[in-house]
C-alpha positions as CSV (number, residue, x, y, z in Angstrom):
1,X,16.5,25.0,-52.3
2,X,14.7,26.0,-48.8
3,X,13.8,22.2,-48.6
4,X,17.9,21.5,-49.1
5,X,19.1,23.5,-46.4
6,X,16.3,22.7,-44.2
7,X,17.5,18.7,-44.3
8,X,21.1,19.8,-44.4
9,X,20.1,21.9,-41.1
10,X,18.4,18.7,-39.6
11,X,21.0,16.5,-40.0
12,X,23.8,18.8,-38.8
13,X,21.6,19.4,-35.7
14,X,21.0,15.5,-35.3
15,X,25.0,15.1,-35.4
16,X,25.9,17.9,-33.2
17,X,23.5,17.0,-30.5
18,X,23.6,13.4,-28.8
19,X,20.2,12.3,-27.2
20,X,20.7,10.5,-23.7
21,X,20.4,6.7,-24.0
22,X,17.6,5.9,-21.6
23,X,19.1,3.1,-19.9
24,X,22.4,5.4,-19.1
25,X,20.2,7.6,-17.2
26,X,17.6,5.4,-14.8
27,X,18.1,3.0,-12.1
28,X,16.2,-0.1,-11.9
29,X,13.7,-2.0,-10.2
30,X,14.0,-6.3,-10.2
31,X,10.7,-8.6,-9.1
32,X,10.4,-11.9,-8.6
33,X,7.4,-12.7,-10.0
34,X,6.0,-15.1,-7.9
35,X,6.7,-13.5,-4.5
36,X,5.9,-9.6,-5.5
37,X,1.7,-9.1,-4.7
38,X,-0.7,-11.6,-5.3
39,X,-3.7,-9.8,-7.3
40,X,-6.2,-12.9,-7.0
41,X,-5.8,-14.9,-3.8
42,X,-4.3,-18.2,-5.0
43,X,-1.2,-17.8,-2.7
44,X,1.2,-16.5,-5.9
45,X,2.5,-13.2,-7.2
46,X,1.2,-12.5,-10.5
47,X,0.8,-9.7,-13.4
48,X,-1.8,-8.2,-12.2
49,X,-0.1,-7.8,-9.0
50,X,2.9,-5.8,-10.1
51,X,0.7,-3.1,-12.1
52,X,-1.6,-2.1,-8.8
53,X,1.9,-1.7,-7.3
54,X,3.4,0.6,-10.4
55,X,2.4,4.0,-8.8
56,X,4.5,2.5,-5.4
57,X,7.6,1.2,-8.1
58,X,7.1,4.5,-9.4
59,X,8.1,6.4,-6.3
60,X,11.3,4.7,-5.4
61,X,12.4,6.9,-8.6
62,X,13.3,3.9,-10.9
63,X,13.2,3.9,-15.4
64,X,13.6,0.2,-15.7
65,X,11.8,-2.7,-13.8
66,X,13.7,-6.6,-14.6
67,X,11.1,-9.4,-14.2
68,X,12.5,-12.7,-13.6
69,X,11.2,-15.3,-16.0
70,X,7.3,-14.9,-16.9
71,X,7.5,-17.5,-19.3
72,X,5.6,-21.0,-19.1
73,X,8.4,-23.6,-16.9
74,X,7.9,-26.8,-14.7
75,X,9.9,-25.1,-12.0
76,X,9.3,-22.0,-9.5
77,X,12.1,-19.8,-10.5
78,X,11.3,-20.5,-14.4
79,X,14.8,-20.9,-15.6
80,X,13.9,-24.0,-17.6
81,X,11.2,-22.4,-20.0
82,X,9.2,-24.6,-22.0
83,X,7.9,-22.2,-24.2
84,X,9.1,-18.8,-25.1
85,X,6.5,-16.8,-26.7
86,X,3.7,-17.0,-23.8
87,X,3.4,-16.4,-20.3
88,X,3.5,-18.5,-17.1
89,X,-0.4,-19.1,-16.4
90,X,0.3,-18.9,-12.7
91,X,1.7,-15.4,-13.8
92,X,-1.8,-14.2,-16.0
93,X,-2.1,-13.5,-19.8
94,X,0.2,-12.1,-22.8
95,X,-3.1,-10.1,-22.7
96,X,-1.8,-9.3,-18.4
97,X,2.0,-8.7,-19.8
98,X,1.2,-5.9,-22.8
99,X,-1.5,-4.3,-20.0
100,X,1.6,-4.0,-17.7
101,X,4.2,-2.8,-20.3
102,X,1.4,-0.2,-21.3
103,X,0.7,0.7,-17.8
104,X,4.4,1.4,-17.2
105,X,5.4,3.4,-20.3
106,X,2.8,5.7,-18.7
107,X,4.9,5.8,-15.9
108,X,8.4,6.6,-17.9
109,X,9.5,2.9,-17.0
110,X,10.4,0.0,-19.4
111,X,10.0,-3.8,-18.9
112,X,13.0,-5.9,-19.5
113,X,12.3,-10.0,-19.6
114,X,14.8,-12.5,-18.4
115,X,15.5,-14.0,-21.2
116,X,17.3,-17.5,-21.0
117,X,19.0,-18.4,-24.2
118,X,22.4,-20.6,-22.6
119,X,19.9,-23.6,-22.4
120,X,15.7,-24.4,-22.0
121,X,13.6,-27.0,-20.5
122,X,14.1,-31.1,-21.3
123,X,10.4,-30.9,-21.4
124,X,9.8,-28.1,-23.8
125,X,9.4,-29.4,-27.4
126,X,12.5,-28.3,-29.1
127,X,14.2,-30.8,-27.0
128,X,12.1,-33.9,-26.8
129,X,12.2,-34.0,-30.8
130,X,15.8,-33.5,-30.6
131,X,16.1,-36.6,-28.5
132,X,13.9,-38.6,-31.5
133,X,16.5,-37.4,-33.7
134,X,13.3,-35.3,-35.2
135,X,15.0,-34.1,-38.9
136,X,14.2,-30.1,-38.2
137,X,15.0,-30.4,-34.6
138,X,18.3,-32.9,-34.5
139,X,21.0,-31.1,-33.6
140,X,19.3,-28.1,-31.6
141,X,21.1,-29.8,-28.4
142,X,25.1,-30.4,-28.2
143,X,25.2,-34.2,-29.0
144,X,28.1,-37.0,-28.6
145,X,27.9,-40.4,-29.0
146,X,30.7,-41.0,-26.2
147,X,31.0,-38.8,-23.0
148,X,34.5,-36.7,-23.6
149,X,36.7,-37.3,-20.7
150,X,40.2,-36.2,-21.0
151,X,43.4,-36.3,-19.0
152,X,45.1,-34.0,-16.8
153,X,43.5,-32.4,-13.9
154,X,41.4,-30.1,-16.3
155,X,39.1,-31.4,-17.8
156,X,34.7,-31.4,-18.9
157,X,33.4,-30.2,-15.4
158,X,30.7,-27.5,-14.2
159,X,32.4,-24.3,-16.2
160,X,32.7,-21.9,-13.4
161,X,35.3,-24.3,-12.0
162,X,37.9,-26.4,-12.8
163,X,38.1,-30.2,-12.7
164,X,37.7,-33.0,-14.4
165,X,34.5,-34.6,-13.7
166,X,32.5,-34.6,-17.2
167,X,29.3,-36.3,-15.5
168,X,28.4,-33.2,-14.3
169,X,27.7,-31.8,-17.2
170,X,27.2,-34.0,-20.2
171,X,24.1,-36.0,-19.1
172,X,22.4,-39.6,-21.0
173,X,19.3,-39.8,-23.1
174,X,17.5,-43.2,-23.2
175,X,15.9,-42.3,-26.0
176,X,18.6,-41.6,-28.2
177,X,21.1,-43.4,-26.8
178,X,23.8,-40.2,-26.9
179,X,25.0,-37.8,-24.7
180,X,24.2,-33.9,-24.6
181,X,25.9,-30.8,-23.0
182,X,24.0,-29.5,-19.7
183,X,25.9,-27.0,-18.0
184,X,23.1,-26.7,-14.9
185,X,21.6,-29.8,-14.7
186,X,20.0,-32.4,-16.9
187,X,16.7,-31.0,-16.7
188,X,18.4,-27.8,-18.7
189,X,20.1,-29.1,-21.5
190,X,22.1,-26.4,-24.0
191,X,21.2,-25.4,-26.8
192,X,23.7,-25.7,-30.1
193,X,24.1,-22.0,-30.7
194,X,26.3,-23.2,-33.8
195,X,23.2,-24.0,-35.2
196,X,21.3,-21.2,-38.2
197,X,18.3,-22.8,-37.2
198,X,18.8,-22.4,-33.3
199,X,19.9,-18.5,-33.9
200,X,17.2,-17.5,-36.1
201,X,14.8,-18.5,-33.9
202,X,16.5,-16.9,-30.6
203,X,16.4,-13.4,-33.0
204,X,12.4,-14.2,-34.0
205,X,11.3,-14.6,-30.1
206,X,13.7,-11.7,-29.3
207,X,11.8,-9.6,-32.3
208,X,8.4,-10.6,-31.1
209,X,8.7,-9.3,-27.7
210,X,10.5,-6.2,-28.9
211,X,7.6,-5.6,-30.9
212,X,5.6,-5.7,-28.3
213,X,7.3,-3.3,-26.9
214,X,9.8,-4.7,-24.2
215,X,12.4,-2.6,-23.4
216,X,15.3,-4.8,-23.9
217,X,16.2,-8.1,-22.1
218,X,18.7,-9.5,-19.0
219,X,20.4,-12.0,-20.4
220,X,20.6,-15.0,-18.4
221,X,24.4,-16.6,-18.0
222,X,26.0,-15.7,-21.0
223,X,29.2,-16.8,-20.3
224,X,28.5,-19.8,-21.0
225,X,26.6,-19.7,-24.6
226,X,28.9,-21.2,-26.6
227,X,32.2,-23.9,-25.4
228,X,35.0,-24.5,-28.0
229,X,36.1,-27.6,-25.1
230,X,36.4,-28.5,-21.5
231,X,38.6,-25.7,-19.0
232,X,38.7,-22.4,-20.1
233,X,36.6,-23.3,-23.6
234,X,33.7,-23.6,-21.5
235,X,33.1,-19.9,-20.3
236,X,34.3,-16.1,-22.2
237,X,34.8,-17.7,-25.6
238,X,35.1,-15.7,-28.4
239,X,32.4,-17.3,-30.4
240,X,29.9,-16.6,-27.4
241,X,30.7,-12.7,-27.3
242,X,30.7,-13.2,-31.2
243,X,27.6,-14.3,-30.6
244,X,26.2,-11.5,-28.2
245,X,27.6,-8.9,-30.3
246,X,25.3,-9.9,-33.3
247,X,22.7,-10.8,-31.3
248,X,22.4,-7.3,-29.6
249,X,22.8,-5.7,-33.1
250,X,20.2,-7.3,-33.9
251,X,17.8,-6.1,-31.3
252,X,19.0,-2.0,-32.2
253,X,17.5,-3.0,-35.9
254,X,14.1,-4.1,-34.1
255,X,14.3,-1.2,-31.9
256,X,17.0,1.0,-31.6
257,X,16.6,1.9,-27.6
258,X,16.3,-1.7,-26.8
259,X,18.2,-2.8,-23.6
260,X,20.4,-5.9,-23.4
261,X,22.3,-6.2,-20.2
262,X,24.1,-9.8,-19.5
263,X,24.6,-12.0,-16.6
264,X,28.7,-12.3,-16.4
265,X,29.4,-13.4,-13.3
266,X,33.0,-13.1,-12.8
267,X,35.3,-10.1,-11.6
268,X,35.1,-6.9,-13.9
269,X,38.4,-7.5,-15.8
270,X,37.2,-10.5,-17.7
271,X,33.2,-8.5,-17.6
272,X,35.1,-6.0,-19.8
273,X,36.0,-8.3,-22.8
274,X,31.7,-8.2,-23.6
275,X,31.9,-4.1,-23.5
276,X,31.5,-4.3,-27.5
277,X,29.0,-6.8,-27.2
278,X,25.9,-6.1,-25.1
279,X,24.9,-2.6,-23.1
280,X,25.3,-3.7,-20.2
281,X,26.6,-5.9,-17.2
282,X,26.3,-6.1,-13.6
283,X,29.2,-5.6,-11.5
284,X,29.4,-8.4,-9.1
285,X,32.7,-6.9,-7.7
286,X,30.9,-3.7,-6.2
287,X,28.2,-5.1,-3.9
288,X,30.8,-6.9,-1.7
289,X,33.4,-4.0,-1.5
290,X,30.6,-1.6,-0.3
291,X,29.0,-4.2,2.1
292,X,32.6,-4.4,3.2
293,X,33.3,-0.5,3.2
294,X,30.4,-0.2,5.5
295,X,30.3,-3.1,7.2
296,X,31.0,-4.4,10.7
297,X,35.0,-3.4,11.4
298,X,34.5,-1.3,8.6
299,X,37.4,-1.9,5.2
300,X,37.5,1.7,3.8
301,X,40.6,0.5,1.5
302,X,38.6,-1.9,-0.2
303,X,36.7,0.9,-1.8
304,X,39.7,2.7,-2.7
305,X,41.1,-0.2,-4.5
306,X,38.0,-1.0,-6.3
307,X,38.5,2.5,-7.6
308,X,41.8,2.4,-8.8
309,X,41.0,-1.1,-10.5
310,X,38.1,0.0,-12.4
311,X,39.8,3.2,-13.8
312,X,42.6,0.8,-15.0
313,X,40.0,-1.6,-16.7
314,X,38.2,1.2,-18.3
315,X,39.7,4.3,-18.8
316,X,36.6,6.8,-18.5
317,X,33.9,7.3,-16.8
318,X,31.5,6.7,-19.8
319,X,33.2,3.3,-19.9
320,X,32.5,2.6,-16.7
321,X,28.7,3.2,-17.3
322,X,28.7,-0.3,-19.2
323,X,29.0,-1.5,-15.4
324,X,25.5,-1.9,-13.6
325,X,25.7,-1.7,-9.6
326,X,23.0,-3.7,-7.6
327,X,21.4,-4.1,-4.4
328,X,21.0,-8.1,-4.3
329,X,19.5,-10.2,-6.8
330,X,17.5,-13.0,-7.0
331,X,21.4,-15.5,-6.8
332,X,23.1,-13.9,-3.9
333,X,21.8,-13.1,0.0
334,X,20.2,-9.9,0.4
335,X,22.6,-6.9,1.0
336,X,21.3,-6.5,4.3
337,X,22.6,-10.2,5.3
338,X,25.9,-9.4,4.8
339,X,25.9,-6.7,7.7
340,X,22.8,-8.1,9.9
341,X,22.8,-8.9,13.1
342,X,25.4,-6.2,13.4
343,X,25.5,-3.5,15.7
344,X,23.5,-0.4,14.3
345,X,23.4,-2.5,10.9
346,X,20.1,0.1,9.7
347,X,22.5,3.0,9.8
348,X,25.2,1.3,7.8
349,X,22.6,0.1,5.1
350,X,22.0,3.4,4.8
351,X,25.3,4.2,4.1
352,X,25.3,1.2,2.1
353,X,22.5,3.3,-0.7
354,X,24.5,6.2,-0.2
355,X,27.5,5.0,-2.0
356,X,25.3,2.7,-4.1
357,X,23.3,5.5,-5.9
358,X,26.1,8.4,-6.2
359,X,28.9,6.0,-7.8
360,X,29.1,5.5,-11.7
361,X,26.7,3.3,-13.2
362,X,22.4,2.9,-12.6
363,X,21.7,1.0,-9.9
364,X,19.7,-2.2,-10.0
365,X,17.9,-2.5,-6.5
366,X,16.3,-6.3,-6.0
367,X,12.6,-5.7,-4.6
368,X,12.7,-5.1,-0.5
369,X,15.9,-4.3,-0.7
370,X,14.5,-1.0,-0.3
371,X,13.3,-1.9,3.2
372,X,16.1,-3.7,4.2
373,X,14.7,-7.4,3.3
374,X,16.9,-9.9,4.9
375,X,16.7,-13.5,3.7
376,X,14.0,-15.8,5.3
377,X,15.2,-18.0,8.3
378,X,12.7,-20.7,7.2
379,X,14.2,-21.2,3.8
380,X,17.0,-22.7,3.2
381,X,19.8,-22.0,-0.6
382,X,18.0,-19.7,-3.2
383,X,14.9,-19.5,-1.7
384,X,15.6,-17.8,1.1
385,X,16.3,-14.6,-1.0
386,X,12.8,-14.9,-3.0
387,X,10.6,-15.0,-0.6
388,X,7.7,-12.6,-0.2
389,X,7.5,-9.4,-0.4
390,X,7.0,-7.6,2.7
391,X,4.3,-4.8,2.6
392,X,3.4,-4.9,5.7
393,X,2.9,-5.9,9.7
394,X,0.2,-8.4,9.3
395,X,-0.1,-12.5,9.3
396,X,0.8,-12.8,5.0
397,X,2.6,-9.6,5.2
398,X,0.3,-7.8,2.8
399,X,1.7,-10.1,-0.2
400,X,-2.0,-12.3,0.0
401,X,-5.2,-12.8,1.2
402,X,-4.7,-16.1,1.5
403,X,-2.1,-18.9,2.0
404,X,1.5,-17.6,0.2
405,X,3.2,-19.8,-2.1
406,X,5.9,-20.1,0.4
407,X,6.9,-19.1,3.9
408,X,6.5,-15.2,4.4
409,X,9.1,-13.5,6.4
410,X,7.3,-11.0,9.0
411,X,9.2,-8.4,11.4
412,X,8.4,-5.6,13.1
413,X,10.7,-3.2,11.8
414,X,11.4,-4.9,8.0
415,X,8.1,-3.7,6.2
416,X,7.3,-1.2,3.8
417,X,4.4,0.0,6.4
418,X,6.1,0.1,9.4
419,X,9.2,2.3,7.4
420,X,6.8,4.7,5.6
421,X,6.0,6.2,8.5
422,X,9.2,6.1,10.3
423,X,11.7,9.3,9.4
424,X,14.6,8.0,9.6
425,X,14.1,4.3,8.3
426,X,16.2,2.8,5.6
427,X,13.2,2.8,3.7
428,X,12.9,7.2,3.5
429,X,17.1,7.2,3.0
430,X,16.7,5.1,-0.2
431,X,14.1,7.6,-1.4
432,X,16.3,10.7,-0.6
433,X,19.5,9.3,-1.8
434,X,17.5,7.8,-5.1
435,X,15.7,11.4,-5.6
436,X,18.9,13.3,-5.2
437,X,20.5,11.1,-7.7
438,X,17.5,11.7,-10.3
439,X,17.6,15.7,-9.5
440,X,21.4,16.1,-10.4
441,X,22.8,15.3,-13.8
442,X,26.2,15.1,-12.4
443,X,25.5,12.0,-10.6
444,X,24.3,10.4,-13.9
445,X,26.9,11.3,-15.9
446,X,29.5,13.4,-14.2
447,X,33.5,12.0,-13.6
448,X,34.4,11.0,-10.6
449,X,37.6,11.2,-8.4
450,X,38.9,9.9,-5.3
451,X,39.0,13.6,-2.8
452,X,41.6,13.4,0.0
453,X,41.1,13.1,3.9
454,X,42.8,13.0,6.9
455,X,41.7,10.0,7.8
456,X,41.8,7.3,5.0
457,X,41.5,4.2,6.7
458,X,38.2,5.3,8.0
459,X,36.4,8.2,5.8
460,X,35.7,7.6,2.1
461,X,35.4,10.7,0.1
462,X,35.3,11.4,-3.6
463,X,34.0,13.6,-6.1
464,X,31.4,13.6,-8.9
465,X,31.7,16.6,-11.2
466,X,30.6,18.0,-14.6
467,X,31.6,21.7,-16.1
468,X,29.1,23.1,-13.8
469,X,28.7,21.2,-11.0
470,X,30.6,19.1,-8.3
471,X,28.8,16.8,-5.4
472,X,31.1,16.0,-2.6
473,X,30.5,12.1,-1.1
474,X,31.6,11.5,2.6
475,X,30.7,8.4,4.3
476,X,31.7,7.7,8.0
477,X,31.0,4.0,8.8
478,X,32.2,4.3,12.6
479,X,29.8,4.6,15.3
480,X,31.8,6.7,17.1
481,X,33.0,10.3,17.3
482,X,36.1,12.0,14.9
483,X,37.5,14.8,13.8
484,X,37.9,14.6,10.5
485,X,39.5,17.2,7.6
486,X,38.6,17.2,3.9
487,X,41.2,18.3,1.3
488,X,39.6,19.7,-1.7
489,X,40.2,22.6,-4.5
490,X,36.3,23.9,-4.6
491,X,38.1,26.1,-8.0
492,X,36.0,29.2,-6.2
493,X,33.0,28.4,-4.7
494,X,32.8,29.4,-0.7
495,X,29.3,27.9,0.3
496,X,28.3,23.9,-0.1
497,X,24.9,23.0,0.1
498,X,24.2,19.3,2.0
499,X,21.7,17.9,-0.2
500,X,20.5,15.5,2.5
501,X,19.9,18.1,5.5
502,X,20.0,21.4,3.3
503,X,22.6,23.0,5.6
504,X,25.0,25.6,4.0
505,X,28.7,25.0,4.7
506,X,30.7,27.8,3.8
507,X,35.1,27.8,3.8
508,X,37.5,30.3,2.9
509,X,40.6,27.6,1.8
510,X,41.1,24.0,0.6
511,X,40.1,22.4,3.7
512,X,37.1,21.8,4.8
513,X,36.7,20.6,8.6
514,X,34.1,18.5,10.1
515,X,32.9,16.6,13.1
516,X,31.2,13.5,12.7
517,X,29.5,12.0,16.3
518,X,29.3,8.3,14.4
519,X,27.8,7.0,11.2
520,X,27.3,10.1,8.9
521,X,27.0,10.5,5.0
522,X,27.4,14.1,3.3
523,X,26.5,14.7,-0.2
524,X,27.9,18.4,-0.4
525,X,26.9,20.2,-3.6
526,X,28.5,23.2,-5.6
527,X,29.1,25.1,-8.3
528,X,31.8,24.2,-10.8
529,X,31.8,28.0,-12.3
């Protein structure tokens, strides 16, 4: 009988209580491989390289680090992998890859691999038997015997636009005489995700690195997984979240706290239709409102209407968790870029973190981002945002002790040596604003609402708040002097704390006044009681 109501007690316990969901709670780190630390002197980032710099991941706060592909490819950014159940030799060893995920579990952070399931290599196997019509291996690829061209002006074309140019993506083998689907290029044919065969063995390599013990997987342009025809059957079809929704049940059987988050680069209301399907996606819509928010000649309403449109598309705050925020990635020019050579453009990237790390959702930050990387002058397209990172002042920047796989980016002021020691470098804000975000639950999962101000156009100020707590957010992106009044029911309390500078504020009444001499962030903290 004792041993009854002992299990009876367990599972009403278990019910009554929900554990946090790890990847709801942390931000995120992402490196680029191949441009992070090189460990052993041949010019290239590496394994090895990323674990001596754990304890420094470590300290920017961060539960999650995203590696860009590890996995054997013919090209640098290894988006066309050749096989998916090893590791890029360049990179080190599966032997380097289980050290690393080791060495950062003792840290409290998961590994998540890119993994790229839309399409692979035309050199790894599964394709070049596919093009010999190999019996096992046939219809892996999308075949046709004629190229589809239809009429109208919409038509076969690259899917995240509309035309009607079907050479762009359905690309000639010699060797069998047919035509197949490649959505990228003809050097990344798609795979037939129709296919049992094709499915089971996306699910074995996704159990094998689970098992491992990966923390989950960023899933590489899933939009376009699955077409059902040219136009809009190219991109967002319901087969393809089918598809994801499966797949990612899949993964919680392997191992329940597993992590998929997707690539779905489009705006948030069409982001939304894969909520049921994956954990996760990034929000491409927030980096450029707050890089606009902050930016040169400041567009404060942009953030407001960002607001308003993401509480229509989701309802609640726990919904809007499913969005991820990020810094830059390794697709788009470094944050910093898009307010560079701008007056003061430090103190507005500062602001830039401060809205980044106290909105909904856990930050992704692309590596020197941090330190306010801006994208190398000598590179031109991609590569200028996957370049080198920049430890420090001297002639390889700290990233190798001998010649780097690709131009290094040196300044003065833009390295993590330089900004350790410098107080009020962008570098120390990001560790305040992402330590302050750790320390206080109600920026991980407290509501949020827009607070008023007497200046609207020009101050952005909201609210995060639980049943205990409340942290007030005021940014000021102007560099020069206001007055400035704060409208807000404290339900209360009659001191604020300023978790940047520790100053008290105390009020009597709704309003709260301040004075800002020119670009200013507040994160005012009190009681909810």
């Amino acid at each position: 009988m004792k041993k009854v109501i002992l299990v009876f007690l367990i599972l009403f316990f278990a019910k009554s209580f929900s554990f946090p969901i790890w990847y709801r709670e942390v931000s995120f780190y992402q490196i680029f491989p191949r441009s992070f630390y090189d460990s052993d002197g041949d010019g290239i980032g590496d394994l090895v390289g990323i674990i001596k710099k754990l304890d420094y991941i470590s300290s920017l706060g961060v539960g999650g680090i995203w590696l860009n592909p590890t996995f054997p490819s013919p090209s640098y950014h290894g988006y066309d992998v050749v096989d998916y159940y090893s590791v890029n030799p360049q990179f080190g060893t599966i032997d380097d890859l289980k050290r690393l995920i080791e060495e950062a579990e003792k840290r409290n952070i998961k590994i998540l691999l890119d993994l790229v399931i839309n399409h692979t290599s035309s050199e790894i196997e599964w394709f070049k038997k596919s093009e010999v019509r190999d019996e096992f291996f046939s219809d892996w690829y999308i075949w046709v015997t004629k190229m589809p061209v239809i009429e109208g002006k919409v038509g076969w074309s690259k899917p995240w636009i509309r035309g009607n140019s079907p050479w762009e993506v359905w690309s000639f083998s010699r060797l069998r005489k047919e035509y197949y689907y490649s959505a990228f290029w003809s050097g990344m044919p798609d795979l037939n995700l129709r296919n049992p065969k094709v499915v089971n063995e996306i699910y074995k390599i996704a159990r094998y690195w689970l098992e491992m013990g990966i923390g989950g997987f960023r899933l590489d342009a899933v939009r376009y997984l699955i077409e059902t025809g040219p136009g809009e059957g190219q991109a967002d079809t319901e087969e393809t979240i089918m598809f994801l929704r499966n797949f990612n049940s899949f993964c919680k059987k392997v191992n329940p706290d597993s992590f998929n988050i997707g690539e779905v680069w489009t705006g948030n209301h069409i982001v939304y239709k894969y909520k049921n399907s994956l954990d996760g996606c990034f929000d491409f819509e927030l980096r450029e409102v707050l890089a606009s928010t902050v930016g040169y000649g400041p567009k404060v309403g942009k953030f407001y209407e960002y607001f308003k449109r993401m509480k229509d598309i989701t309802g609640s705050i726990e919904n809007w968790k499913f969005f991820y925020p990020f810094s830059s990635n390794h697709d788009v020019t470094r944050v910093h870029n898009l307010i560079f050579r701008r007056p003061d453009n430090f103190e507005r990237l500062k602001l830039f973190y401060t809205l980044l790390f106290f909105m909904p959702g856990n930050p992704f930050i692309y590596y020197g981002d941090e330190i306010g990387m801006i994208n190398s002058p000598y590179l031109r397209g991609d590569m200028a945002y996957r370049d080198p990172m920049v430890w420090d002042d001297s002639s390889n920047v700290g990233f190798t002790k001998s010649n780097p796989w690709t131009y290094v980016n040196p300044d003065p002021v833009i390295n993590l040596k330089y900004q350790k020691y410098n107080k009020d470098s962008v570098f120390n804000h990001f560790l305040k604003v992402s330590y302050i975000r750790n320390s206080k639950d109600v920026f991980v999962n407290g509501d949020m609402e827009i607070v008023s101000n007497s200046l609207p156009s020009r101050v952005v100020s909201f609210v995060r708040y639980n049943i205990t707590n409340f942290a007030l957010v005021v940014v000021y992106p102007y560099p020069s002097e206001t007055n400035v009044v704060l409208y807000f029911d404290a339900k209360g309390s009659t001191k604020l704390v300023d978790l940047f500078s520790g100053k008290e504020i105390y009020f009597t009444n709704n309003e709260i006044h301040f004075y800002f001499s020119s670009y200013t962030n507040l994160v005012l903290f009190g009681s909810s009681k």
